[in-house]
Structure formats: C-alpha cells, structure tokens
N, C-alpha and C positions, 0 to 999 in steps of 0.2 A: 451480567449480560450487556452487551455492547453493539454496535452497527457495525458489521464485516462489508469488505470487500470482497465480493467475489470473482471468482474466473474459470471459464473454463473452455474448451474447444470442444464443438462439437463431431468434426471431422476424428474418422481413426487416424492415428498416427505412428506410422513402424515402431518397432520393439525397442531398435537400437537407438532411434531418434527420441525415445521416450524416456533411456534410460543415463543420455547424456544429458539430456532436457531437467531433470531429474537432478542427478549429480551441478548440473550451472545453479539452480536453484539453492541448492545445499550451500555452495562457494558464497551467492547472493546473502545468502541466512548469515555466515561469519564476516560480512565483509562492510556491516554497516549497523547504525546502532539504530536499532526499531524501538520507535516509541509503545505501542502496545503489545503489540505481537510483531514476529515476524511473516515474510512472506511463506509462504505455506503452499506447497502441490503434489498431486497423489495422481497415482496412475485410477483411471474408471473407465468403462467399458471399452477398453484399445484404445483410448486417449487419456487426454488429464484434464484435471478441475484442481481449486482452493480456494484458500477462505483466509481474509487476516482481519482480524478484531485493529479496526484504526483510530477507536475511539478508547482513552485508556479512564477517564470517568475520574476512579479513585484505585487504589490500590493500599495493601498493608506492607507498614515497614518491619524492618528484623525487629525494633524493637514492642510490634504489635499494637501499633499507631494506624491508623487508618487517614492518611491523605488521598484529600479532594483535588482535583485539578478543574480548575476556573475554567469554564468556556471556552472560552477565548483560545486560553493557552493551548486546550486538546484541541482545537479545532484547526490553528497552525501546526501542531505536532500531525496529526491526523492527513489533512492536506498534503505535508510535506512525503508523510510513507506512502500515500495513497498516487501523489508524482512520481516516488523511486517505481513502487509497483509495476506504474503502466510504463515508464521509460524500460523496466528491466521486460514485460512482457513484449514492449513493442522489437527490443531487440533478439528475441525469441523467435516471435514472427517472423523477422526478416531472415533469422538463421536457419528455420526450421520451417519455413512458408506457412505458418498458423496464420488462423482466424480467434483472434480472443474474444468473448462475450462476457463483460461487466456489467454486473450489478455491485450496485449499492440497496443496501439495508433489503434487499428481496425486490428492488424494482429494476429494469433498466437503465444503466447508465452510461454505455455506448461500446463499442467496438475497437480492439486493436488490431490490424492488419499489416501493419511493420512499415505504413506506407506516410511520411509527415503530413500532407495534405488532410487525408482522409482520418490520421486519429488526430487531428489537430482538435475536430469536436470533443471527443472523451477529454482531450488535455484540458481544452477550456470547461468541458461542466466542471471536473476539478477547481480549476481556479472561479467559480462559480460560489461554489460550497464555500469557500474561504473569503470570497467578499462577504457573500449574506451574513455569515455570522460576525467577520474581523471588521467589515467597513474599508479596507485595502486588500489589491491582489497579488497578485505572485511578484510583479516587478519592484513593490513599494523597497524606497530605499533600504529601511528598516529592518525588514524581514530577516536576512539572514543573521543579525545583533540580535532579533527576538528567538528565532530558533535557538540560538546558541542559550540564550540566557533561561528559558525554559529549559530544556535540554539538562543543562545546568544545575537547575532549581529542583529537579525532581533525577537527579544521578540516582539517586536510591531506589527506582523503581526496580532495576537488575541486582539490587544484593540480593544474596542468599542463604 
C-alpha cells in the first residue's frame, strides 16, 4: 500500500473529448519511465478520474529479493512523477478546458485549470512535499544528477 495521487474532473465531458483524452493518456503511459506506477485514467460518470501510487516504498526483484528504497530517494522519485502528472494534466486542461481536482493521500492538494498563474499553487505544494522530506527544492543544482542516479540504482524495479 502506498500514497496515490489522485485526479479527477468533476464536470461531464463529451464522449469524443473523453476518448481522445483517454488515448493521450495511453501515449503519456509509453512515453516516460514512471517510478512507481504510471499515470492512470478511466472514464466515470461522463467524465474521468485516477490514481497513481507515487510512493514506490520497496519492491521484489526477479530474483525474489525484496528492495527497500530510502526516503529520500522515493520522495525525489515521487516528486518528480507527481510534476510530470500535473504538467501532463495541466496540458489537458488547456486542450480540453478541464478543471483537475488533486488529492494527495485522500486530502486536498489543489487544482489544475490549464492556466500557469492559478496552478502555480498545486506546482508549489509539490515542490513543498519535496523540501520537507529532501531539505532542497525543485531548482537545487543537484537534482536532476540525483534523479538520474536513483533512477539508476533501482533499473530493476520494471523487470519482469
């Protein structure tokens, strides 16, 4: 069990708009390597909702190993999906005039609306979550030499 991100529109939204929405989603899912889960969405009552597990905790290897991942580590992995997330929903928004509603772990975590001002908040609680636990934010020079190196460190999460 893990803490998701959630999303969903409460607005209906046309059939066809749902189903292209739908399919960009899909292309999103092959087009980046997700640390716990990928992005995830389903059609629900004439709109859509999801859920992606951003915390990957520990995981079993092919060889039947059970790796842990350090805090830290999941918490920049985490961060990082949890930024692709809202960049790919905020461009959503703007394509398909949605309102996104985020939660984290079952609470409120703000709003996407396609508009940079107004999700500038959701972008910052993200980089929020990644201070309290890392001690540096999204801009520290380091950052993307740690993502990689993490990333790196734990390749094995995707064998099969």
């Amino acid at each position: 069990m893990g803490v998701s991100l959630s999303y969903s529109c409460s607005a209906p939204i046309p059939q066809q708009d749902r189903a292209r929405l739908l399919e960009a989603v899909d292309q999103a899912v092959d087009s980046f390597t997700w640390w716990a889960e990928p992005i995830c969405l389903w059609e629900h009552e004439g709109s859509v909702a999801g859920d992606t597990k951003i915390f990957l905790l520990a995981y079993s290897t092919n060889a039947g190993e059970t790796r842990e991942v350090e805090p830290e580590d999941d918490t920049i992995m985490a961060w990082r999906d949890t930024v692709r997330i809202l960049e790919l929903l905020q461009d959503y928004a703007r394509t398909y005039r949605l309102v996104w509603n985020i939660d984290l772990a079952g609470e409120p975590f703000g709003q996407i609306r396609g508009d940079n001002e107004q999700d500038a908040v959701t972008f910052a609680n993200a980089a929020k979550m990644l201070e309290a636990i890392t001690g540096f934010g999204p801009t520290h020079p380091e950052l993307p030499q740690r993502i990689a190196e993490i990333d790196a460190k734990f390749s094995d999460r995707w064998e099969s």
